[in-house]
DRENPA-68385 format. One record per residue (C-alpha): residue in three letters; x, z, y. Coordinates in steps of 0.02 Angstrom, whole numbers, padded with zeros to 5 digits, always signed. Layout:
<sites>
ALAXZY ...
</sites>
This chain:
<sites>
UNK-02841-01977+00472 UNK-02709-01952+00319 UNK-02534-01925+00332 UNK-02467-02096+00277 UNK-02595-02184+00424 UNK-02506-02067+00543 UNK-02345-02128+00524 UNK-02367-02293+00451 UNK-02465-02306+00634 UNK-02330-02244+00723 UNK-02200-02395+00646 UNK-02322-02534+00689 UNK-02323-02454+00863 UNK-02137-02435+00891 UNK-02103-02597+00811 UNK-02261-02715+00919 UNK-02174-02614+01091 UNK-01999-02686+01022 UNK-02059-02864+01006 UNK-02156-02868+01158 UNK-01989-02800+01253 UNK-01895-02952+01155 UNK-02020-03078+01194 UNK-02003-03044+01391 UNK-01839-03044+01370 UNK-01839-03207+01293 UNK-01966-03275+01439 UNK-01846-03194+01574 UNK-01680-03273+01509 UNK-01731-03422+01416 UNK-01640-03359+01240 UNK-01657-03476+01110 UNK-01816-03393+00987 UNK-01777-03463+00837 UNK-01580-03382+00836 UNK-01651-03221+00884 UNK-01802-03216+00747 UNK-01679-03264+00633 UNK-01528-03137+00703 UNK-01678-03007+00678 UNK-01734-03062+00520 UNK-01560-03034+00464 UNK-01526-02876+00551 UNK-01689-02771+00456 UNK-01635-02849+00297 UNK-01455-02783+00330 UNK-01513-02615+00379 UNK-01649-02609+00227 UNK-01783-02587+00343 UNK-01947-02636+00202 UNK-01866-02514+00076 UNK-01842-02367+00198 UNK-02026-02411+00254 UNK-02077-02402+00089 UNK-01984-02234+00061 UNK-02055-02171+00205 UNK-02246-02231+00136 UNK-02205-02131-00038 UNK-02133-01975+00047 UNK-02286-01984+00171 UNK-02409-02002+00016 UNK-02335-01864-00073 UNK-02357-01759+00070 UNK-02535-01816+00094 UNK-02564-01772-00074 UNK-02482-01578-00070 UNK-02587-01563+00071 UNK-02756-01634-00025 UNK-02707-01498-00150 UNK-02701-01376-00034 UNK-02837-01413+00045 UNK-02940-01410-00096 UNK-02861-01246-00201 UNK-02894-01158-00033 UNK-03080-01218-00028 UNK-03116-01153-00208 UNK-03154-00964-00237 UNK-03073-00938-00404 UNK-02935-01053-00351 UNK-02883-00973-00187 UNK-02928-00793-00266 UNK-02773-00850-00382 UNK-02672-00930-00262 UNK-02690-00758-00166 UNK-02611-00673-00290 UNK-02462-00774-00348 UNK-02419-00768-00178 UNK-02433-00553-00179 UNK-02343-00579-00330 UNK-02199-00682-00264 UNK-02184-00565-00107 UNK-02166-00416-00203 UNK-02052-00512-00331 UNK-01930-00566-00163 UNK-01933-00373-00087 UNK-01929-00257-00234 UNK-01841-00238-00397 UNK-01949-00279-00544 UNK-01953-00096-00609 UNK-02039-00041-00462 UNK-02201-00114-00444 UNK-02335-00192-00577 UNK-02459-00348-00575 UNK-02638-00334-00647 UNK-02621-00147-00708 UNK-02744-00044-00754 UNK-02679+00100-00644 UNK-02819+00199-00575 UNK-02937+00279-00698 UNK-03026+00095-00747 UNK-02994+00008-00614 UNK-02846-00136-00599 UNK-02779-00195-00430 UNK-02705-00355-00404 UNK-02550-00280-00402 UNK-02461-00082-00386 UNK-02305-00004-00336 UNK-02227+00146-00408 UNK-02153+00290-00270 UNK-02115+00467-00289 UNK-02294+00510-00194 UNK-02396+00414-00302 UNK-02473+00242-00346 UNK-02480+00108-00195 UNK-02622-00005-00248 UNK-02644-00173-00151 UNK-02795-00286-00180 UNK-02794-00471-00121 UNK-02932-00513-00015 UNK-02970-00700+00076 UNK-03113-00715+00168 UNK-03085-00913+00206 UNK-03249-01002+00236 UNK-03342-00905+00331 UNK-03204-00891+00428 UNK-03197-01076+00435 UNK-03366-01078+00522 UNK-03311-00978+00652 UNK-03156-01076+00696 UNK-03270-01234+00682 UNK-03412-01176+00781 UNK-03420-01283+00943 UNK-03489-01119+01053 UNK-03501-00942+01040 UNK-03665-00935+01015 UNK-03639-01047+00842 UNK-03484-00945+00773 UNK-03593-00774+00797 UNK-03677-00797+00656 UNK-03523-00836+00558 UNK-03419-00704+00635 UNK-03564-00557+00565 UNK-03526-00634+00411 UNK-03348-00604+00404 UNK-03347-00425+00486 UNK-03483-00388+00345 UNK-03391-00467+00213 UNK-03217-00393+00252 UNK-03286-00220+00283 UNK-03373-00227+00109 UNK-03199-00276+00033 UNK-03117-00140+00116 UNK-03248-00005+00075 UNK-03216-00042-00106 UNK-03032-00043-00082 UNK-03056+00137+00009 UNK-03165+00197-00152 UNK-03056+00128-00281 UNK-02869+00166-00239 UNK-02849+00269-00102 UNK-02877+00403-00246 UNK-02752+00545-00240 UNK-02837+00642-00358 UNK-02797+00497-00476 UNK-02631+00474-00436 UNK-02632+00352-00292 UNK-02541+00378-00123 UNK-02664+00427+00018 UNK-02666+00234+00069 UNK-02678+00053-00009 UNK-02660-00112+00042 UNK-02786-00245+00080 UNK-02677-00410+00061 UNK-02770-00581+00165 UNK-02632-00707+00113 UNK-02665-00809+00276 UNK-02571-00781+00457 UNK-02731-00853+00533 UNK-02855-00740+00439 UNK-02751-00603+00460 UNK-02745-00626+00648 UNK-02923-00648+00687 UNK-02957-00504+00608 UNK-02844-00410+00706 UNK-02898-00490+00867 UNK-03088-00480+00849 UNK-03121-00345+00719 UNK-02982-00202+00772 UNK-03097-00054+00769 UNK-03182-00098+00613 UNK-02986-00117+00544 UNK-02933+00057+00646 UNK-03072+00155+00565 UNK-03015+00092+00387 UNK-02827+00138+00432 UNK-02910+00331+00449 UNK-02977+00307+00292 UNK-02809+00260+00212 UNK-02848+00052+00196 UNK-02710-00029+00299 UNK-02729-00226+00313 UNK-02603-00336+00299 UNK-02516-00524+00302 UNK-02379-00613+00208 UNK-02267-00569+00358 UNK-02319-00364+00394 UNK-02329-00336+00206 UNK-02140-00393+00189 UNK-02089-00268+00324 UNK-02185-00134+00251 UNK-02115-00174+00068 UNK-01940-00152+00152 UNK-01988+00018+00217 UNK-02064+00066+00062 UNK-01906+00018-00033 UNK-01777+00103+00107 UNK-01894+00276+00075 UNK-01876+00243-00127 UNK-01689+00236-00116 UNK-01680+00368+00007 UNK-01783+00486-00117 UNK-01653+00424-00265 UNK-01507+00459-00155 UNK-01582+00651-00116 UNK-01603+00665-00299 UNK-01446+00628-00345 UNK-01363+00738-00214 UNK-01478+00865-00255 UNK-01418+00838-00457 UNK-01225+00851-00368 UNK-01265+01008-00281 UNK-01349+01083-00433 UNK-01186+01030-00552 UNK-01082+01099-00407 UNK-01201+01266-00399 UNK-01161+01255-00611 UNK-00977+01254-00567 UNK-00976+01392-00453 UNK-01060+01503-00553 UNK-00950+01454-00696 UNK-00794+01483-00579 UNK-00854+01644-00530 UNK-00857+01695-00705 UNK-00698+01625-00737 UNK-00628+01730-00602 UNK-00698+01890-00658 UNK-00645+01867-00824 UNK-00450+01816-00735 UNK-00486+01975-00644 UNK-00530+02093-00794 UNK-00366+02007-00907 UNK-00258+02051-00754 UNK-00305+02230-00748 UNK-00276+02252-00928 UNK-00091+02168-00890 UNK-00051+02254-00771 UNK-00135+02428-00849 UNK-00010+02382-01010 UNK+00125+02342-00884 UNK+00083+02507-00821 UNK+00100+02576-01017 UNK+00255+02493-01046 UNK+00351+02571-00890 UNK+00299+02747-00955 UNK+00339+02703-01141 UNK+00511+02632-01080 UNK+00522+02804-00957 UNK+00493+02916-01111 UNK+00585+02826-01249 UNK+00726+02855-01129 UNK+00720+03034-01082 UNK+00685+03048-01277 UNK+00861+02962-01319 UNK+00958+03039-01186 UNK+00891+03228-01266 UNK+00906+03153-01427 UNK+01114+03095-01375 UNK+01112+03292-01289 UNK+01070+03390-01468 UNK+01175+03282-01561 UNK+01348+03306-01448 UNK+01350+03488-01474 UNK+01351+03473-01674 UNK+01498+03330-01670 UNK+01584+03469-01545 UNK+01586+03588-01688 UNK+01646+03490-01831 UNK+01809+03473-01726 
</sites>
């Protein structure tokens, strides 16, 4: 049943228990019918009651129609591969700066995830993935033994999406990190898959293919960021320790060259003491020879 029958339903309901309530108490007390249809009559116009049903009926259709849209991009392949990826894109766009990761880059060799991050250890590649209608089946099925059919279809269809994931960017050799991310933009997806395929999802998590949701891959973005600026503030207190190393060396040169100047001071201080010491004992001789002469002219 649509949206706007829902609660379009739901005012005819509150408003036929209302009347019957009035009309007992009407039978019960003997209250004059006409003054109280007309009291009522007066009160919903007062309170605007037919245009705040009517706003309710618009709001409701609106809805209906969101959800018809919904509905229908996520029952489309190329539509809800799409959808799938503006939301990867809007995730990434809420948890990391813009410089930091890329959408629909040829990053690996020839290949071009849906979208990449950059990190000092490499290339993290994520590829959206959204398995939804076989899925669907399962859900849908009204036993197991219907869904079982479905559910082979999923774990085959999933593992083939990861396989390729695991062969196309967890490359190293290429410039990838040793892992990549398999993105299923739905909770519910995301969930089952944990639930009912968790070995098949383990032994791709060996294989460096970790799975994730909306939710998990925010977290992970967060760690991913907290590592990125951790690794820019080593480098730049490993560029402070290497201008301090600069400065000591420079310092220490400094020093020796203070030390060398000093010596020579102190070696001409050294001079000077025995210049001053000689010029002396060379004027008092010099004052000695020249008394005995200035003795004889008198």
């Amino acid at each position: 049943m649509p949206i706007v029958d829902y609660l379009l339903g739901g005012l005819l309901v509150v408003a036929v228990l209302l009347l019957l309530q009035i009309r007992r108490l009407i039978q019960a007390d003997d209250i004059d019918s006409d003054a109280l249809t007309a009291a009522m009559s007066t009160t919903l116009a007062d309170l605007q009651f037919a245009e705040s049903v009517s706003r309710i009926e618009d709001r409701a259709k609106t809805l209906q129609d969101v959800h018809t849209d919904l509905e229908r991009l996520l029952r489309v392949p190329r539509e809800r591969g799409e959808f799938g990826e503006e939301q990867l894109e809007v995730i990434l766009e809420d948890h990391l700066p813009p410089e930091m990761f890329g959408i629909r880059k040829r990053v690996v060799g020839n290949k071009t995830p849906d979208a990449s991050i950059e990190t000092a250890e490499g290339i993290i590649c994520i590829d959206s993935k959204f398995s939804l209608d076989a899925y669907e089946r399962v859900i849908e099925a009204p036993n197991p033994e219907a869904a079982a059919p479905h559910e082979r279809t999923v774990r085959n269809q999933v593992e083939g999406q990861l396989e390729k994931i695991a062969a196309d960017y967890v490359r190293p050799d290429l410039g990838t990190t040793d892992f990549a991310f398999a993105f299923v933009p739905s909770e519910g997806v995301y969930y089952y898959l944990v639930t009912e395929e968790y070995d098949m999802l383990r032994r791709f998590t060996k294989r460096g293919v970790q799975v994730v949701s909306p939710l998990t891959l925010g977290h992970k973005l967060e760690l991913i960021k907290a590592g990125v600026q951790a690794q820019k503030l080593s480098e730049e207190a490993e560029e402070i320790l290497d201008q301090l190393g600069r400065l000591g060396r420079r310092f220490d040169a400094f020093e020796d060259e203070w030390g060398t100047l000093e010596r020579h001071i102190s070696n001409a201080h050294s001079k000077a003491e025995d210049v001053e010491t000689e010029l002396t004992r060379m004027r008092t001789e010099f004052d000695r020879i020249e008394q005995p002469a200035l003795d004889r002219e008198d």
